[in-house]
C-alpha positions in Angstrom: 11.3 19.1 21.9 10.7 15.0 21.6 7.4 15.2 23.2 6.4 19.0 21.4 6.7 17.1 17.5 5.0 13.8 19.2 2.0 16.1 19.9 1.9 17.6 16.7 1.7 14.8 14.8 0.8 11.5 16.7 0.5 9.9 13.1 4.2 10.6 12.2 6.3 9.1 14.9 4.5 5.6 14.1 5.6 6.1 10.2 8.7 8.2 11.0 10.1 5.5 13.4 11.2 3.5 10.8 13.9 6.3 9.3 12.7 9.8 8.7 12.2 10.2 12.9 16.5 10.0 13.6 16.1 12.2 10.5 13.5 14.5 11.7 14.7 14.3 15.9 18.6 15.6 14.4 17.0 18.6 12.5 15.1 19.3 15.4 17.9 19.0 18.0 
Protein backbone atom coordinates (compact mmCIF):
# COMPACT_ATOMS: atom_id res chain seq x y z
CA UNK A 1 0.00 0.00 0.00
CA UNK A 2 3.38 2.34 0.43
CA UNK A 3 3.65 2.86 -3.21
CA UNK A 4 -0.64 2.99 -3.77
CA UNK A 5 -0.75 6.44 -1.28
CA UNK A 6 2.80 7.67 -2.96
CA UNK A 7 0.79 7.68 -6.25
CA UNK A 8 -1.93 9.35 -5.02
CA UNK A 9 -0.45 12.07 -3.78
CA UNK A 10 3.24 12.67 -4.89
CA UNK A 11 2.94 16.13 -3.13
CA UNK A 12 2.21 14.55 0.38
CA UNK A 13 5.03 12.19 1.07
CA UNK A 14 7.62 15.23 0.60
CA UNK A 15 5.37 17.30 3.36
CA UNK A 16 4.20 14.19 5.24
CA UNK A 17 7.81 12.86 5.67
CA UNK A 18 8.54 15.11 8.26
CA UNK A 19 5.59 13.48 10.84
CA UNK A 20 2.14 13.01 9.48
CA UNK A 21 3.73 10.03 6.93
CA UNK A 22 4.59 7.39 10.22
CA UNK A 23 1.15 8.85 11.02
CA UNK A 24 -0.57 8.30 7.85
CA UNK A 25 1.73 4.79 6.81
CA UNK A 26 0.21 3.18 10.62
CA UNK A 27 -3.47 4.13 9.65
CA UNK A 28 -2.87 2.69 6.50
CA UNK A 29 -1.15 -0.53 7.64
Amino acid sequence: LKGDIRRTEPHKPNASSKGPRAKKQKSYR
